[in-house]
RORO-884883 format. One record per residue: residue number from 0; residue in one letter; x, y, z of N, C-alpha, C in turn. Coordinates in steps of 0.1 Angstrom, whole numbers, plus 5000, padded with zeros to 4 digits. Layout:
N
roti=NUM zadren=a nx=X ny=Y nz=Z cax=X cay=Y caz=Z cx=X cy=Y cz=Z $
...
***
This chain:
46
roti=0 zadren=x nx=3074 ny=5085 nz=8210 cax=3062 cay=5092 caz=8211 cx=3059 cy=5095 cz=8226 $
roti=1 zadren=x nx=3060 ny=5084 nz=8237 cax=3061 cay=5090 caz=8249 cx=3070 cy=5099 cz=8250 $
roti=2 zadren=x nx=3084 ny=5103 nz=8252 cax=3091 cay=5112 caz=8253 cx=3085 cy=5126 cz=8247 $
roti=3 zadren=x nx=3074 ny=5129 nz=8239 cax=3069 cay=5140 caz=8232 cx=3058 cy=5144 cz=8242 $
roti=4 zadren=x nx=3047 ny=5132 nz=8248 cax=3039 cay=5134 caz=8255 cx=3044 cy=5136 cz=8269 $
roti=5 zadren=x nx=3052 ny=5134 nz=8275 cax=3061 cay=5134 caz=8282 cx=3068 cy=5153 cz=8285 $
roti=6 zadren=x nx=3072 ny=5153 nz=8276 cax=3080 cay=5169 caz=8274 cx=3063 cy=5179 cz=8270 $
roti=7 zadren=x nx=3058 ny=5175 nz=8263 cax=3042 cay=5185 caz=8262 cx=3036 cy=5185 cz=8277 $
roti=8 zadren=x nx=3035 ny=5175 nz=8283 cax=3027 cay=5175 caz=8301 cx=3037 cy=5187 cz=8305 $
roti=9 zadren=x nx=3050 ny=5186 nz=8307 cax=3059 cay=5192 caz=8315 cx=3059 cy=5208 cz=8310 $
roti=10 zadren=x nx=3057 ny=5208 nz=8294 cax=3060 cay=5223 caz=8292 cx=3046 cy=5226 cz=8295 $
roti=11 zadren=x nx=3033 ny=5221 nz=8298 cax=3021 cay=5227 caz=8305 cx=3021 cy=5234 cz=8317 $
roti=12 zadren=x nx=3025 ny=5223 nz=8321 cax=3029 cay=5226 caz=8336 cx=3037 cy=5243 cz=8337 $
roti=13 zadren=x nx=3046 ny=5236 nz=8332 cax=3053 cay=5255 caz=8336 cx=3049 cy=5268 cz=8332 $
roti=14 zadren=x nx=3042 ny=5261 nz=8316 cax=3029 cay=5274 caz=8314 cx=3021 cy=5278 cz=8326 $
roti=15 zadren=x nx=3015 ny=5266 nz=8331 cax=3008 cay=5272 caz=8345 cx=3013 cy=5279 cz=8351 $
roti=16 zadren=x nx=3021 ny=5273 nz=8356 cax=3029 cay=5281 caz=8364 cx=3032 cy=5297 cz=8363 $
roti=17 zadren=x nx=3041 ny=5297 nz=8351 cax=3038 cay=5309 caz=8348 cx=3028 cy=5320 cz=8346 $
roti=18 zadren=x nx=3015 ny=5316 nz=8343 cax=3006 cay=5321 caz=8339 cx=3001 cy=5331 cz=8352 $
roti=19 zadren=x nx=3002 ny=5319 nz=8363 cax=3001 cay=5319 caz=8377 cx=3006 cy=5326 cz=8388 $
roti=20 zadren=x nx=3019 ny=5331 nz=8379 cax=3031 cay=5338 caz=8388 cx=3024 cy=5351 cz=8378 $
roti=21 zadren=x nx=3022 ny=5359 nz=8370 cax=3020 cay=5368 caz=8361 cx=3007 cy=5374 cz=8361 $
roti=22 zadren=x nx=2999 ny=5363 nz=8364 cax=2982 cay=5369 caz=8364 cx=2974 cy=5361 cz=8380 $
roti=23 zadren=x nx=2984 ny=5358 nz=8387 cax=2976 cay=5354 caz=8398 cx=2969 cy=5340 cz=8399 $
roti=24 zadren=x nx=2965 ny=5332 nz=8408 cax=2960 cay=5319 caz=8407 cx=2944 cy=5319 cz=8396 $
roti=25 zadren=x nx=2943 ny=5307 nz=8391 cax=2929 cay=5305 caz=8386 cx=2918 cy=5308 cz=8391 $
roti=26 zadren=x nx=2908 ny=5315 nz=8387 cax=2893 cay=5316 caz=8396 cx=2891 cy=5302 cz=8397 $
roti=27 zadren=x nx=2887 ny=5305 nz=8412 cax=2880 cay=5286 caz=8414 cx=2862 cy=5290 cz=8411 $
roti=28 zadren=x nx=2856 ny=5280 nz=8410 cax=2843 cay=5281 caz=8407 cx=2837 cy=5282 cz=8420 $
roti=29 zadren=x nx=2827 ny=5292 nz=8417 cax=2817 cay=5294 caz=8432 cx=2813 cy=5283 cz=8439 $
roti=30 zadren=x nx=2813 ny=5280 nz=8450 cax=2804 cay=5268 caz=8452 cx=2790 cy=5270 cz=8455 $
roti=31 zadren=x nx=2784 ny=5261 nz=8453 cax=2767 cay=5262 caz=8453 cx=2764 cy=5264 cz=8470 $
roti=32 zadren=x nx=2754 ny=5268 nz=8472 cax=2751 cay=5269 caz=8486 cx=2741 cy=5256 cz=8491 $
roti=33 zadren=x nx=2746 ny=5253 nz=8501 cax=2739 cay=5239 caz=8506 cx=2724 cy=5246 cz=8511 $
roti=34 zadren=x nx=2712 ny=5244 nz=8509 cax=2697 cay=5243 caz=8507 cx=2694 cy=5235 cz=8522 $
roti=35 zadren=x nx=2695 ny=5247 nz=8531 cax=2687 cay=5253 caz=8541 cx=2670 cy=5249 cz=8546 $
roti=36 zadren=x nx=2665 ny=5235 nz=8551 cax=2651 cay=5233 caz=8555 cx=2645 cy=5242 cz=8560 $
roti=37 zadren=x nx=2631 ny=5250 nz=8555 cax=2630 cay=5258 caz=8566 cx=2614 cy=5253 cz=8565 $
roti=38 zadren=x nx=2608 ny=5253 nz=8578 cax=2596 cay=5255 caz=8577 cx=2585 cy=5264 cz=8575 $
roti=39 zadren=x nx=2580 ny=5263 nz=8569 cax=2572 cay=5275 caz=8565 cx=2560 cy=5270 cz=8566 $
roti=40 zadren=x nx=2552 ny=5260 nz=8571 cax=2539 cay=5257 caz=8573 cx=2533 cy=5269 cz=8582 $
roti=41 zadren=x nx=2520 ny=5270 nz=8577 cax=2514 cay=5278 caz=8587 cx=2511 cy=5272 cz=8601 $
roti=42 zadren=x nx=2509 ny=5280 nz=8616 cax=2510 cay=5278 caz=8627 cx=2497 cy=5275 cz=8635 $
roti=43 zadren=x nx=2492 ny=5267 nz=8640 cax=2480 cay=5270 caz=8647 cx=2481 cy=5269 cz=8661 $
roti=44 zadren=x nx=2472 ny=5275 nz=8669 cax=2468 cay=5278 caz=8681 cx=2479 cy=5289 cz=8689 $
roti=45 zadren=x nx=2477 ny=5300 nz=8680 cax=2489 cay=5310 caz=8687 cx=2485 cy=5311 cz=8702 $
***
C-alpha cells in the first residue's frame, strides 16, 4: 500500500510539472496590503 502512495505522490508531481511546462507556473494569490496608520484627526491652531 505504501509503494501505491508512494508511485501516486510521484506521478503528481510530474503532473505538475507538466502542467507547469504547458500552461505556465500557478497564480500565486494576491497578497493583502499591509494597513497604512494615517492620521486623520482634525488640526488645531493653524
Amino acid at each position: 500500500m505504501d509503494y501505491i502512495e508512494k508511485a501516486l505522490e510521484k506521478l503528481k508531481e510530474w503532473v505538475d510539472k507538466l502542467v507547469d511546462a504547458l500552461f505556465g507556473p500557478q497564480p500565486q494569490p494576491e497578497q493583502e496590503p499591509i494597513p497604512v496608520p494615517v492620521d486623520d484627526r482634525p488640526r488645531r491652531g493653524y
